[in-house]
C-alpha atoms as one frame of an Amber mdcrd trajectory, in Angstrom:
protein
  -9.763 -31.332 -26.895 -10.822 -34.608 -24.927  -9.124 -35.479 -22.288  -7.246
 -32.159 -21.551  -6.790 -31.064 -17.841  -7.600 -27.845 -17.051  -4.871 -26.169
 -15.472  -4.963 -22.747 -13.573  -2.222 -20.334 -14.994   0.181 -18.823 -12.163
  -0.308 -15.076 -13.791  -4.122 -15.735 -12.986  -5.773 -12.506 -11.316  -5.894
 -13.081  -7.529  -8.738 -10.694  -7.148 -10.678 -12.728  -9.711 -14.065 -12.996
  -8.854 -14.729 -16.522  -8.801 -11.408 -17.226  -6.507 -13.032 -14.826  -3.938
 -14.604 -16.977  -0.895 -17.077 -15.093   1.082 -17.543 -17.255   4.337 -13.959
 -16.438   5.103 -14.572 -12.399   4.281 -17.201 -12.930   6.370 -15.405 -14.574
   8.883 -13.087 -12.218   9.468 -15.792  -8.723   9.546 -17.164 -11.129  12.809
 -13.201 -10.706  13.972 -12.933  -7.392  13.173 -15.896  -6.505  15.152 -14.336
  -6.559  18.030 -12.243  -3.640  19.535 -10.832  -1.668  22.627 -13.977  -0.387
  22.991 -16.206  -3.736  22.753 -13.873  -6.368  23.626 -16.185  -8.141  24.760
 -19.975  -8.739  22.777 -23.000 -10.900  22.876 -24.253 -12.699  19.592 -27.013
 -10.452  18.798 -24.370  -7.590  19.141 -22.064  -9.343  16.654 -24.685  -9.924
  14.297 -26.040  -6.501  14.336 -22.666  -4.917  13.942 -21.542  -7.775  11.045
 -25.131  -7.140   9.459 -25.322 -10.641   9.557 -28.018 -13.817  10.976 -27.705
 -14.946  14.261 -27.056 -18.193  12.788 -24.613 -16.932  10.606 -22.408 -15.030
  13.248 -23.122 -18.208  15.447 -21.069 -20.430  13.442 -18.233 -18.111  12.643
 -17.431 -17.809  16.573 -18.175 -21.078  17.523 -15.482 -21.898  14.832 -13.147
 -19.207  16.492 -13.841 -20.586  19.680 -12.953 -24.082  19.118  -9.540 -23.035
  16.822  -8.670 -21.338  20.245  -8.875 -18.178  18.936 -11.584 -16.766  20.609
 -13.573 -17.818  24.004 -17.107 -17.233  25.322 -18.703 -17.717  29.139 -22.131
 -18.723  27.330 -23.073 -15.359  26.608 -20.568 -12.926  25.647 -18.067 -13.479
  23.172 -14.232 -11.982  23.453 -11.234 -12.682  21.216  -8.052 -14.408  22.768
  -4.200 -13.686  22.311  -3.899 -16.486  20.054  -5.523 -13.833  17.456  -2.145
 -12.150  17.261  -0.270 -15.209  15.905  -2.214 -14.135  12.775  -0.335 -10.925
  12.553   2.810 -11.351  14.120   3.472 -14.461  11.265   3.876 -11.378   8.724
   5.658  -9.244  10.605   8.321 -11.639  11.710   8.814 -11.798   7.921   9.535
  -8.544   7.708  11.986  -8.712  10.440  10.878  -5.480  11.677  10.308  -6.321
  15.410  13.799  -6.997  16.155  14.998  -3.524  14.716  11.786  -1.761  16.387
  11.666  -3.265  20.101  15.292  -1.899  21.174  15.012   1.384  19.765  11.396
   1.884  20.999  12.758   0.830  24.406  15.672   3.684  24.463  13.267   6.116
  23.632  10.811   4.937  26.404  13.915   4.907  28.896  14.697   8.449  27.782
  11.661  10.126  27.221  10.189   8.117  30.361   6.748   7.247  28.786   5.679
   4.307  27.075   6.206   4.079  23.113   4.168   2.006  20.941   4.084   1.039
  16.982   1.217   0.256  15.125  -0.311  -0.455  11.715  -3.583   0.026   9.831
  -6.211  -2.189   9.580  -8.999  -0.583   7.909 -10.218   2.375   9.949  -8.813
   1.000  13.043  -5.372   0.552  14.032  -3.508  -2.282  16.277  -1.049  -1.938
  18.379   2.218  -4.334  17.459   4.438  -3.485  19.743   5.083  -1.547  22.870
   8.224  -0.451  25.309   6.796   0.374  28.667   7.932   3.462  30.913   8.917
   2.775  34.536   5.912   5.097  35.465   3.570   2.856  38.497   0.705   4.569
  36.238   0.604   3.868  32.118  -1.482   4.099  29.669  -4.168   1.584  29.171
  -2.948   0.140  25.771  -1.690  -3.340  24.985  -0.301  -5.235  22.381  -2.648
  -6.253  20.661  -5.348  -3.303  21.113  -7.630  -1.771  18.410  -8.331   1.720
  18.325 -10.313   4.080  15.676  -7.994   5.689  13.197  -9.637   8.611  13.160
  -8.980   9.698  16.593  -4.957   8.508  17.049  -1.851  10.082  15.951  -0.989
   6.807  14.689  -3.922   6.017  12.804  -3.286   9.890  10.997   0.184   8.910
  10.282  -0.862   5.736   8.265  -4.211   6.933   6.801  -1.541   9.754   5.301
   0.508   6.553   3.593  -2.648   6.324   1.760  -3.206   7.498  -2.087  -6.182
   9.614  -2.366  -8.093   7.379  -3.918  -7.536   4.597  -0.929  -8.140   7.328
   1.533 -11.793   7.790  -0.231 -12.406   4.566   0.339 -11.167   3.598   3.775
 -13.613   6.997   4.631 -16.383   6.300   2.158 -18.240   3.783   5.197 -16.709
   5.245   8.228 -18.550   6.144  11.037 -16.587   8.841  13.177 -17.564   7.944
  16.468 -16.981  11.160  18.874 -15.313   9.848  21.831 -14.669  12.822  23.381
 -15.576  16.322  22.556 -12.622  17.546  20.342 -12.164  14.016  18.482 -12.870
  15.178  14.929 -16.010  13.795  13.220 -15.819  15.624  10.323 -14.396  13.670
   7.130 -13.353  17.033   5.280 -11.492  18.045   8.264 -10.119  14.863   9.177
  -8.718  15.095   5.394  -7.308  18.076   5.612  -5.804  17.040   9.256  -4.127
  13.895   7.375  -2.999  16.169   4.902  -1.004  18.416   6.966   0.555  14.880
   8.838   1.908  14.010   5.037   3.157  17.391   4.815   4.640  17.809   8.266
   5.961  14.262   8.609   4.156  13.490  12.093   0.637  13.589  13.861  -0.103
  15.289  17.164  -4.049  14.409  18.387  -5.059  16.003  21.305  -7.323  14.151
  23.437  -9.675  13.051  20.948  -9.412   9.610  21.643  -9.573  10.043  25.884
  -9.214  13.266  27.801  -5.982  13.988  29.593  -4.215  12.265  26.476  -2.286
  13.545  23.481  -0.547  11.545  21.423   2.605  12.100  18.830   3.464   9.810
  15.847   5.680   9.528  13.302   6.356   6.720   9.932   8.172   4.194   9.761
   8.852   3.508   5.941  10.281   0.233   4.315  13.437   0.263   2.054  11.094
   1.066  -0.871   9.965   4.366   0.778   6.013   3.266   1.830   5.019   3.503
   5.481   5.020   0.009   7.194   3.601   1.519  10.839   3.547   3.818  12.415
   5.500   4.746  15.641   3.843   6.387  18.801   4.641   8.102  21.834   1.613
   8.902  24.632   1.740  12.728  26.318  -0.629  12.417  29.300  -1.756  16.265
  30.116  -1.123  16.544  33.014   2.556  15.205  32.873   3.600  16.998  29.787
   2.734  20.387  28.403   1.873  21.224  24.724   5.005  23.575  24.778   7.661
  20.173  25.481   5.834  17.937  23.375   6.950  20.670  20.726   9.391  20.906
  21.762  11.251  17.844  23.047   8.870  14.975  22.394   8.357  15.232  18.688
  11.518  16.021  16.912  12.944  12.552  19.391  10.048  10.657  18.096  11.062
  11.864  14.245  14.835  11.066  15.136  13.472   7.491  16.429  11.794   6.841
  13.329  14.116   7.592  10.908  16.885   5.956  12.803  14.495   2.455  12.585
  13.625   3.472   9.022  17.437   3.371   8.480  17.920   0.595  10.290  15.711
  -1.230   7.622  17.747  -0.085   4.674  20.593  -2.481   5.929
């Protein structure tokens, strides 16, 4: 009829097609280029790893760069803190932080070495929050820091949150970078690892991501019962044996997590 408006129905798909706005997918694949291990890049690195033109990847930092959100010397490109505010807007929604930050500190206190929680972001995970031991020596990570899935206790523990069909596809284009030599580059056995974390309830990695470092995670599940992050606990080798982190690290880091996952219920 002439004259009618055209108005957009509120059921409307959100994944529709023609909603979907590809500058700002591509936006952020030049943000989430960047990680623990290449915090820092040139443009031609960001364009090869974006599979993008120089002119392309150009604009998207610039953009960043002005927006504050990242910051460049002229040649290299590295991402600023103000990145985070884009996260921690969601999870102070969830009110989560305010029920994870005291108990993670207790068990930091008690266990005397630092305690971290994290979430997924496709085959990396950040770091979201972290209690610090009193130890003059720590471990290197930050809120804030990106690390491969694959090669974390945490990242097992929320890959195993997964269905199997979202588990084929976070693996279908993942490169398993070998960062030491007993981080696990093989997808069948990294499934079968995550399937024995869904089974068991908790990850143990041992020094696949750096040597000298095992780490022990556990979920954290929402009031509906799905995994929100995951919490983690670093075992440097040559503080703590494979026989205590059996034996006294793990089933404190399960306690932990179900107390928070409690804690959530209320």
């Amino acid at each position: 009829m002439a004259g009618t408006v055209a108005v957009e129905s509120e059921n409307e798909d959100a994944g529709s097609t023609r909603d979907f706005v590809a500058s700002f997918s591509r936006g952020l694949d030049v943000i989430r280029a960047f990680s623990r291990a290449r915090p820092s890049m040139t443009l031609s690195e960001i364009a090869a790893e974006t599979e993008m033109t120089r002119a392309a990847a150009r604009r998207f930092l610039l953009t960043l760069v002005r927006e504050g959100y990242a910051e460049t010397d002229g040649k290299h490109f590295r991402l600023t803190a103000k990145i985070l505010e884009l996260g921690f807007s969601v999870l102070a929604s969830m009110n989560i932080l305010e029920v994870l930050q005291p108990a993670m500190e207790d068990l930091a206190k008690e266990m005397n070495e630092s305690c971290f929680a994290a979430v997924l972001d496709g085959m990396s995970v950040i770091y979201i929050a972290r209690a610090a031991s009193l130890r003059f020596f720590d471990v290197d990570l930050h809120i804030g820091s990106r690390v491969p899935a694959h090669c974390v206790s945490s990242g097992r523990v929320l890959l195993a949150a997964l269905t199997p069909e979202e588990l084929d596809k976070h693996l279908a284009g993942a490169k398993l970078e070998a960062l030491t030599e007993m981080t696990l580059t093989s997808k069948p056995k990294l499934k079968k690892a995550i399937a024995d974390v869904r089974r068991q309830g908790w990850s143990l990695v041992d020094q696949e991501l750096e040597l000298g470092l095992r780490s022990i995670s556990a979920p954290i599940k929402s009031p509906s019962g799905s995994t929100v992050c995951a919490l983690n606990m670093c075992c440097p080798t040559p503080r703590i044996s494979l026989d205590e982190v059996h034996s006294r690290f793990i089933p404190r880091l399960v306690q932990t997590a179900e107390r928070i996952s409690f804690a959530l219920l209320r």
